[in-house]
C-alpha positions in Angstrom: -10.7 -44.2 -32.3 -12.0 -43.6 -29.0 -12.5 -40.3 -26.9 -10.1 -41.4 -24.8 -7.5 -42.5 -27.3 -8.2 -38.7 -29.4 -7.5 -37.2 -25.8 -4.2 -39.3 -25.3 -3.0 -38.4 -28.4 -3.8 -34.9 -28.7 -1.8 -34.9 -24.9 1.1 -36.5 -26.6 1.2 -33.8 -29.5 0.9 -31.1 -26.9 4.0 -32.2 -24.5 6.2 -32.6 -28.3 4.9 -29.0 -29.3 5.7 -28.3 -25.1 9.2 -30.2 -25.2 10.4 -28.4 -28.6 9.4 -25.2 -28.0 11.1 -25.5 -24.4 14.4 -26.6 -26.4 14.3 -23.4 -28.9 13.6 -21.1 -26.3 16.6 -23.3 -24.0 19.0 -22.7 -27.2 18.2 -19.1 -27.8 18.4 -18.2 -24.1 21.8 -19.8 -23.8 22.9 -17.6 -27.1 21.7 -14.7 -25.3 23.8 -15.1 -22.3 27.0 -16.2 -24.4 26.7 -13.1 -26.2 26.4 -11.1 -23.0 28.8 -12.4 -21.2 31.2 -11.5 -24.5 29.6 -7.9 -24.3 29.8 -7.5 -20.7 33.7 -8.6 -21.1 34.2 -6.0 -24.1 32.8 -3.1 -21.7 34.5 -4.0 -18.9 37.9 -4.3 -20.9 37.3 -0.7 -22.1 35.7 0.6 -19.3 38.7 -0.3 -17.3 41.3 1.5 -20.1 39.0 4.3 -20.3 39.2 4.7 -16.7 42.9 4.3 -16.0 43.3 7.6 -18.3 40.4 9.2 -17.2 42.1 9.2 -13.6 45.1 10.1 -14.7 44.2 13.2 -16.7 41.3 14.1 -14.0 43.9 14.0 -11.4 46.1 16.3 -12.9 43.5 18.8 -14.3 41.7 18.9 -10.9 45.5 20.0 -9.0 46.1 22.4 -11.4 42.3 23.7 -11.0 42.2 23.6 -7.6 45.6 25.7 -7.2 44.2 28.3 -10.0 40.6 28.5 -8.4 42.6 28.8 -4.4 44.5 31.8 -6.2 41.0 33.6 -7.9 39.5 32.7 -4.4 41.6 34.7 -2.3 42.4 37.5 -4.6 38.6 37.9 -5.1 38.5 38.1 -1.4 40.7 40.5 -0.4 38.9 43.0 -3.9 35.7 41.9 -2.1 36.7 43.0 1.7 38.3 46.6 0.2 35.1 47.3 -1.3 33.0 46.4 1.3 34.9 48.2 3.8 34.9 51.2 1.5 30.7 51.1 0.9 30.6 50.4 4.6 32.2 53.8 5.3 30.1 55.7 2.1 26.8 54.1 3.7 27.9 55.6 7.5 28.6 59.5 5.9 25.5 59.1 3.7 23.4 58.3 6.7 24.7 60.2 9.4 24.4 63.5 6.8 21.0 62.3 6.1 20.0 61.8 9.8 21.6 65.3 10.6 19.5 66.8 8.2 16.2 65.7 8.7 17.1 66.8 12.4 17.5 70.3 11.2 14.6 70.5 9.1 12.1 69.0 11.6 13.8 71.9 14.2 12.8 74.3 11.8 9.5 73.1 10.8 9.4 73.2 14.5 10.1 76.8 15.0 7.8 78.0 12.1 5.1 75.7 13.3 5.2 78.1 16.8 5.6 81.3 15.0 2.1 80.4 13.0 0.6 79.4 16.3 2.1 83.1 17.9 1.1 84.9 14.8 -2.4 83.1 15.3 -2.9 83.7 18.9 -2.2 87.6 18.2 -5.1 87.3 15.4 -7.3 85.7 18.3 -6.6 88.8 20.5 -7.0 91.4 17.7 -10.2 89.3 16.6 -11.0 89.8 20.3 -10.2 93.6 20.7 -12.6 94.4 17.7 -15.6 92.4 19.3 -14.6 94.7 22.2 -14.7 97.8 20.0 -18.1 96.3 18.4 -19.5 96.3 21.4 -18.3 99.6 23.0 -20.3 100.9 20.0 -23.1 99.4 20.5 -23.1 100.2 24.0 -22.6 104.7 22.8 -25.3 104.3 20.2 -27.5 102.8 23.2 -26.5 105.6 25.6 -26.6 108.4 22.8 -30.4 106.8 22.1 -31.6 106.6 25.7 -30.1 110.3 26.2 -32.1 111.5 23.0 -35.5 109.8 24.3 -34.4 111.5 28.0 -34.1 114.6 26.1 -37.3 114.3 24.4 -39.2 113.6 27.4 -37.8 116.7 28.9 -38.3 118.6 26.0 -42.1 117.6 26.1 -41.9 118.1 30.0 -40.4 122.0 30.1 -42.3 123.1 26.6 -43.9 125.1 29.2 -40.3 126.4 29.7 -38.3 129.5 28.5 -36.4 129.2 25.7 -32.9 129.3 27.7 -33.6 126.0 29.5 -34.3 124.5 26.3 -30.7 125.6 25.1 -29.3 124.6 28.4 -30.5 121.2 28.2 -29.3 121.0 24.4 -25.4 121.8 24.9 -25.6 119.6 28.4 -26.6 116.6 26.3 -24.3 117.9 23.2 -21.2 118.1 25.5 -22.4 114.6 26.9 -22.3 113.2 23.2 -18.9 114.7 21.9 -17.3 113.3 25.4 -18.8 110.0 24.4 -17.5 109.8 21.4 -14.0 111.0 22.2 -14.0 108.3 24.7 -14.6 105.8 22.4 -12.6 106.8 19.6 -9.2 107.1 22.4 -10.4 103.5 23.0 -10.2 102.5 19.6 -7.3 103.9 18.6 -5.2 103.0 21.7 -6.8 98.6 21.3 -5.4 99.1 17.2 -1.7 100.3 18.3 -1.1 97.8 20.7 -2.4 95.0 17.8 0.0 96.8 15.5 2.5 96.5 18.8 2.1 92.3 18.9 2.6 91.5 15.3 5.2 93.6 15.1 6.5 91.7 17.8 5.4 88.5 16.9 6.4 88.7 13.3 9.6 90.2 14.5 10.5 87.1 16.9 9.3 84.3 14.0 12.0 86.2 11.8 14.9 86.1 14.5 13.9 82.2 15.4 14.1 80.8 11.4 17.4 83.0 11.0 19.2 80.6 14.2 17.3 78.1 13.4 18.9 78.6 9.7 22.3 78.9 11.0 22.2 75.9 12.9 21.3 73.9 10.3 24.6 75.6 8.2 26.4 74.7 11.1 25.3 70.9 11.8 25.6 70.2 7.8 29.3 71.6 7.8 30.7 69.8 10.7 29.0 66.4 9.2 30.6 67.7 6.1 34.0 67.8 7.9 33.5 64.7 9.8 32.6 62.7 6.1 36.0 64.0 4.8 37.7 63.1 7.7 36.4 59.4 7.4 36.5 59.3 3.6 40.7 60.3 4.2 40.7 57.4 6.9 39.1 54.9 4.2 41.6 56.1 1.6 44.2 55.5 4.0 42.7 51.9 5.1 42.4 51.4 1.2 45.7 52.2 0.3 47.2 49.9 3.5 45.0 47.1 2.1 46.4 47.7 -1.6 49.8 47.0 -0.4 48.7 44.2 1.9 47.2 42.6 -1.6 50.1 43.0 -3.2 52.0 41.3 -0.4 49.2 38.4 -0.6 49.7 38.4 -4.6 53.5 38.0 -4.6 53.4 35.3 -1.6 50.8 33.4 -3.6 52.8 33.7 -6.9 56.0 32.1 -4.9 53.4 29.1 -3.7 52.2 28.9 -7.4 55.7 28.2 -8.3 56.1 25.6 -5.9 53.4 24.2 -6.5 54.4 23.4 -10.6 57.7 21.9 -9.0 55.6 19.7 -6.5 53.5 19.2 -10.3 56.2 17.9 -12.0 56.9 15.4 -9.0 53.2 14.6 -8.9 53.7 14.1 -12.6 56.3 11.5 -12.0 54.3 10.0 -9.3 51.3 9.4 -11.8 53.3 8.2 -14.1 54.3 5.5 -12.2 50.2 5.1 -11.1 49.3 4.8 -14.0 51.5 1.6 -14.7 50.2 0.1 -11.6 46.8 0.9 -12.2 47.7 -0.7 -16.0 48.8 -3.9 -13.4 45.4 -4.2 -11.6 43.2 -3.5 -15.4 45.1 -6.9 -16.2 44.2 -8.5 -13.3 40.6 -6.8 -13.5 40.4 -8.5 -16.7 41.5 -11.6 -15.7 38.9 -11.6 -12.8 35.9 -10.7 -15.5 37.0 -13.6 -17.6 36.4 -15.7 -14.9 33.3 -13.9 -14.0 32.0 -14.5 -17.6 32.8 -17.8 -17.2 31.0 -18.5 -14.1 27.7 -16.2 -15.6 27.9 -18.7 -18.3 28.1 -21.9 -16.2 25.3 -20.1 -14.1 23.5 -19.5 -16.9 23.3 -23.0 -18.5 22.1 -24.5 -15.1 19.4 -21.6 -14.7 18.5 -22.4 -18.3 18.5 -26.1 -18.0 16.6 -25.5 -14.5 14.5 -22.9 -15.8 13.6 -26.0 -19.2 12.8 -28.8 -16.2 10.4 -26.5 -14.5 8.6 -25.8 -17.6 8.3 -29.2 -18.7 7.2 -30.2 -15.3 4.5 -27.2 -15.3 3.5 -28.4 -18.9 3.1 -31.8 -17.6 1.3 -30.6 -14.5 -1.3 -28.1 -16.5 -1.6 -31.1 -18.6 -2.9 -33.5 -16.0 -4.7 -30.4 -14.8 -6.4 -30.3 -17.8 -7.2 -33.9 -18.4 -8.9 -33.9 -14.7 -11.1 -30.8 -15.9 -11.9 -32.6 -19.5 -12.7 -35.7 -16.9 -15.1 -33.6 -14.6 -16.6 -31.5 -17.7 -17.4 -35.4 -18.7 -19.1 -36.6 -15.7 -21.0 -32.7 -15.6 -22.5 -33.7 -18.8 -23.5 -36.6 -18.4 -24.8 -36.1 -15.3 -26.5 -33.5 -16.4 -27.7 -35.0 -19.6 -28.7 -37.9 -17.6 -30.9 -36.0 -15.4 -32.6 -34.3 -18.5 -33.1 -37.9 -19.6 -34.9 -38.8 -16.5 -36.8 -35.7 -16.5 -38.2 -36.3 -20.1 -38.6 -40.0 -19.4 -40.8 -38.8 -16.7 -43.0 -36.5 -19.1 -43.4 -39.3 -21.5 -44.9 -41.3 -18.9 -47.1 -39.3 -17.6 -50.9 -39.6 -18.5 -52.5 -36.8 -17.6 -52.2 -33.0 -17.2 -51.8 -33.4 -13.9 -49.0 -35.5 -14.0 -47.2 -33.6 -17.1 -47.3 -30.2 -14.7 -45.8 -32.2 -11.6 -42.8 -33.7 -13.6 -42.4 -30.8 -15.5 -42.0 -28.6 -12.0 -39.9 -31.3 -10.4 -37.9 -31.9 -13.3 -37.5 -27.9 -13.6 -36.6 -27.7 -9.9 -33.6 -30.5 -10.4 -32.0 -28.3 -13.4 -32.4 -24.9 -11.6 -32.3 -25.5 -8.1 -35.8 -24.5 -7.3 -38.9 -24.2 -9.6 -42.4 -22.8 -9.3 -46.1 -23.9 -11.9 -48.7 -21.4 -12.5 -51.5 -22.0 -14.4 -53.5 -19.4 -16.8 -57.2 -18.7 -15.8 -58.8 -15.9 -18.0 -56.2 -12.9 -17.0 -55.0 -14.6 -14.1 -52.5 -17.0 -12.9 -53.2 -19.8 -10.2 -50.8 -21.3 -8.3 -50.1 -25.3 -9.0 -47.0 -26.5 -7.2 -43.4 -24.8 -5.8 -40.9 -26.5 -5.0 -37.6 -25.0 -3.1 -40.0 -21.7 -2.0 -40.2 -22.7 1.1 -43.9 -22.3 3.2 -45.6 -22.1 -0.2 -44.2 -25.5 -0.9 -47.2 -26.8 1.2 -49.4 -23.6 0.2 -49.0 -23.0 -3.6 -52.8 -23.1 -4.8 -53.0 -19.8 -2.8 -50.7 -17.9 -5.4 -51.9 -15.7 -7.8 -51.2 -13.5 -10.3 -52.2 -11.1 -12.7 -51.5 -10.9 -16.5 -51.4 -7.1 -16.9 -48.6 -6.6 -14.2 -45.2 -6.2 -15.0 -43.5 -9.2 -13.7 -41.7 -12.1 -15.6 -44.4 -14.3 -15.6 -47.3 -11.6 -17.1 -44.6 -11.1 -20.0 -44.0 -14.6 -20.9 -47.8 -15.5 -20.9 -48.3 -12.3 -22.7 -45.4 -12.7 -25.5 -45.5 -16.3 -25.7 -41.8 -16.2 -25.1 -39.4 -17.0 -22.2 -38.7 -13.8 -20.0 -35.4 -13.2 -18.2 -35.2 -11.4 -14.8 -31.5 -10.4 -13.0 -28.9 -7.6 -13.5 -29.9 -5.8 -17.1 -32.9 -6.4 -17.1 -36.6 -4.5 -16.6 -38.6 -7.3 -15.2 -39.1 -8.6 -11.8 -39.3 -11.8 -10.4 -42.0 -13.0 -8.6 -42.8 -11.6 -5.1 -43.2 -15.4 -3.3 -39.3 -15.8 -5.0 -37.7 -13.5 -2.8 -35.1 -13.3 -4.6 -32.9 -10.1 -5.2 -32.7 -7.9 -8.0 -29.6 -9.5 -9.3 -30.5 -13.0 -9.0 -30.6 -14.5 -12.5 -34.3 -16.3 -13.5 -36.1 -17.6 -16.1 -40.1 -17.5 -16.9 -40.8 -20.3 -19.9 -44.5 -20.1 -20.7 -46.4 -23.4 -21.8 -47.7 -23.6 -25.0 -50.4 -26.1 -26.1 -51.9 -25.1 -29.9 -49.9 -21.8 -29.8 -51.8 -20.4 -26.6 -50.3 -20.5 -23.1 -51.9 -22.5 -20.8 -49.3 -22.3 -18.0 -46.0 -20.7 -16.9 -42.6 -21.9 -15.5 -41.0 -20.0 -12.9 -37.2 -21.2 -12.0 -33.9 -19.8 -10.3 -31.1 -21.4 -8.8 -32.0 -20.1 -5.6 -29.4 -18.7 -2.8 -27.2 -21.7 -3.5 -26.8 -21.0 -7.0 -26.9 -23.9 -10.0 -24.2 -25.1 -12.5 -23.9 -23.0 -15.6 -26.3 -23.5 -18.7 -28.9 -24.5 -16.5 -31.6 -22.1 -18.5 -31.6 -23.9 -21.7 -32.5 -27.8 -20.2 -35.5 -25.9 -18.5 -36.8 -24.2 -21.7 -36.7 -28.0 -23.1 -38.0 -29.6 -20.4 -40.8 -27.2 -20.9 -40.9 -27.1 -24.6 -41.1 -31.3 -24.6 -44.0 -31.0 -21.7 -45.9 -28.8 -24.0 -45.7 -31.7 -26.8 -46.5 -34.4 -24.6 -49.7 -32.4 -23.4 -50.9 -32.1 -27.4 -50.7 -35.4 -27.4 -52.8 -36.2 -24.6 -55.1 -34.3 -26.3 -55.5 -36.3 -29.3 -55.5 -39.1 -27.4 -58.3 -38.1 -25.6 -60.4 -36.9 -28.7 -59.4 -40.0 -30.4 -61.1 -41.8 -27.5 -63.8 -39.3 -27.6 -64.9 -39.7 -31.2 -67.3 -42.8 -31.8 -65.7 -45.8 -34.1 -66.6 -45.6 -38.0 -69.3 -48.4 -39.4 -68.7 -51.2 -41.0 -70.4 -51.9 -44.2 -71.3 -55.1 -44.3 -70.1 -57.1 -48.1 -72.8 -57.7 -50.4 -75.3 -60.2 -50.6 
């Protein structure tokens, strides 16, 4: 059986498994909505009881409610506006007794604040009087000193003298003394009665100022006393007219109550009769959601059966979708298997190293998208060709490189194995590439005897390459290495000179 016949058929098993799983899934959707429908009917049949009596009994419950809570409301008003009133009146006494005392106490802290400053002023003069008395002293022991040393120089002066000069002299300046000295003491005593005078009088006045000061507080705290009572008789009086007002309220709304359970019973009848019309309109509400069901259904099978067309037209259409990708993954491969074959065709024909290293760089360059030859000398590598590099397409014998760095191509000569540059990994490409760090390349050292004679640089370049393009060059590379050993043998078989003959026997 041909590809194309296996592809056919596994298509046609596809659109069966496609078609049948459409039809189960077309079945079981159309049970789904028959049993919905039936379930939406059900709850709309008992919704609809459920709310006929839900309106009926709401209806009557929120009347009676509303009447009971309108009665609580006001009634709780009126309590509310008697109490307030009353705390209204208690806060007013409270306060204005408050305010009228702190008025009388700051008066009287007033008054005794200028009684200590009196009191204080008197100590100032009394303070003053006795630096007046110090002083006065100081002045008589000054006098009764500069008298003595006048004395004594008269003494010395009249020694000559007679004895009753002397004595003269003596009672002049003891007379002078005692006179002194009563002066100062009438002095004294005369500055210490009148400070005895002034607190007398000062402490007299403080006493007189806290005693009115006392009574006018006794006074102020009596009349606000009297002025309370009179207000809390006027609130009693406001109470007790409110009271009566209440009970006026209480019986009026009691009458309205009463009215209201007549108006009730009529409201009663009324709902009665609601209710049987609202019994009407559930049978015609049910006769419009039986024909709503019906409808869903009918909907519902042409969504379903629309819903199974478009399916098995997107089945069909993801199946051509996926023969044309089948048919271009063909034509990739073997285009690209194709160019391989040219590219190994090319090695096999070659007949010299030269040639091998061209077709394998060209060959390279087709898979990749652009490929570069260096050759190992000692611990270096020599540019041999580039191609897709640009300028050093016509320049590549000026490349080098060293083995000990750590680029791509130094660890694929070095391990003997390829080396992969790009995102996630260490190694670098080569400077001439270019190329950025997360460009993807490939380093494929050649091999001839196990030692590395050259190294393949490739990357797909800015244009990018098909996927898988790495593993044709590691082949291409791999075969050049083979066709290169046998060059070799070739050549020594040439080299080494033709066996003898021996000639047969005479």
């Amino acid at each position: 059986m041909s590809l194309d016949e296996r592809f056919r058929t596994a298509l046609d098993d596809a659109m069966n498994e496609v078609r049948t799983r459409l039809e189960t899934e077309f079945a079981a959707v159309l049970a789904d909505a028959r049993a919905e429908a039936e379930r939406d009917k059900t709850a709309a049949l008992a919704a609809a009881d459920e709310a006929t009596t839900a309106a009926v009994t709401d209806a009557r419950g929120r009347l009676q409610a509303e009447l009971l809570q309108a009665f609580e409301a006001d009634k709780a008003a009126l309590a509310t506006s008697h109490e307030q009133l009353l705390a209204q009146a208690a806060d007013a006494a409270r306060l204005e007794a408050t305010r009228m005392t702190e008025s009388a106490a700051a008066d009287l802290e007033r008054q005794r604040v200028d009684a200590e400053a009196t009191i204080e002023a008197v100590r100032s003069e009394l303070r003053s009087a006795q630096a007046t008395l110090l002083q006065l002293r100081d002045d008589h022991e000054a006098q009764v000193t500069r008298l003595r040393s006048e004395s004594d120089v008269q003494v010395q002066q009249l020694q000559s003298g007679n004895a009753a000069a002397t004595t003269q002299l003596q009672a002049d300046f003891d007379a002078r003394a005692s006179q002194l000295q009563a002066d100062h003491e009438t002095r004294v005593g005369q500055l210490q009665a009148d400070h005895e005078v002034r607190v007398a009088q000062a402490q007299s006045d403080h006493e007189a100022r806290a005693a009115q000061a006392q009574a006018d507080i006794e006074s102020r705290v009596a009349q606000i006393q009297a002025e309370a009572d009179a207000r809390s008789a006027q609130r009693q009086s406001e109470h007790d007219a409110l009271a009566a007002q209440l009970r006026d309220e209480i019986a009026a709304v009691t009458a309205q109550r009463d009215e209201f359970l007549q108006a009730s019973e009529a409201a009663r009848t009324e709902g009665d009769a609601a209710v049987r019309r609202l019994r009407d309109e559930h049978d015609a509400i049910q006769a419009q959601v039986r024909q709503a069901a019906d409808d869903a259904l009918a909907s519902a099978r042409a969504e379903a059966q629309h819903t199974a067309e478009a399916a098995v037209a997107a089945a069909q259409h993801d199946a051509r979708h996926a023969a044309d990708l089948h048919s271009q993954a063909l034509d990739a491969h073997q285009t690209g298997s194709l160019r391989l074959l040219e590219a190994i065709r090319a090695l096999d024909g070659a007949t010299s190293l030269t040639e091998v290293l061209d077709a394998l760089a060209a060959g390279a360059a087709k898979e990749a998208g652009r490929a570069a030859m260096m050759v190992v000398k000692g611990d270096r590598l020599v540019g041999w060709r580039t191609i897709g590099f640009g300028g050093w397409d016509h320049e590549a014998r000026t490349l080098e490189s060293s083995t000990s760095d750590v680029g791509a191509l130094a660890a694929a000569v070095n391990t003997g194995r390829p080396a992969v540059v790009g995102s996630g990994s260490v190694l670098t490409a080569p400077s001439f590439s270019d190329a950025p760090a997360d460009r993807p390349g490939l380093a494929v050292p050649l091999l001839v005897g196990g030692k590395p004679v050259a190294v393949v640089y490739a990357d797909p370049g800015a244009e990018g390459a098909p996927a898988g393009w790495t593993s044709p060059v590691e082949v291409l590379v791999r075969h050049a290495a083979r066709c290169l050993e046998g060059l070799a043998v070739q050549r020594a078989s040439a080299a080494r000179p033709a066996p003898a003959r021996v000639g047969a026997p005479a």
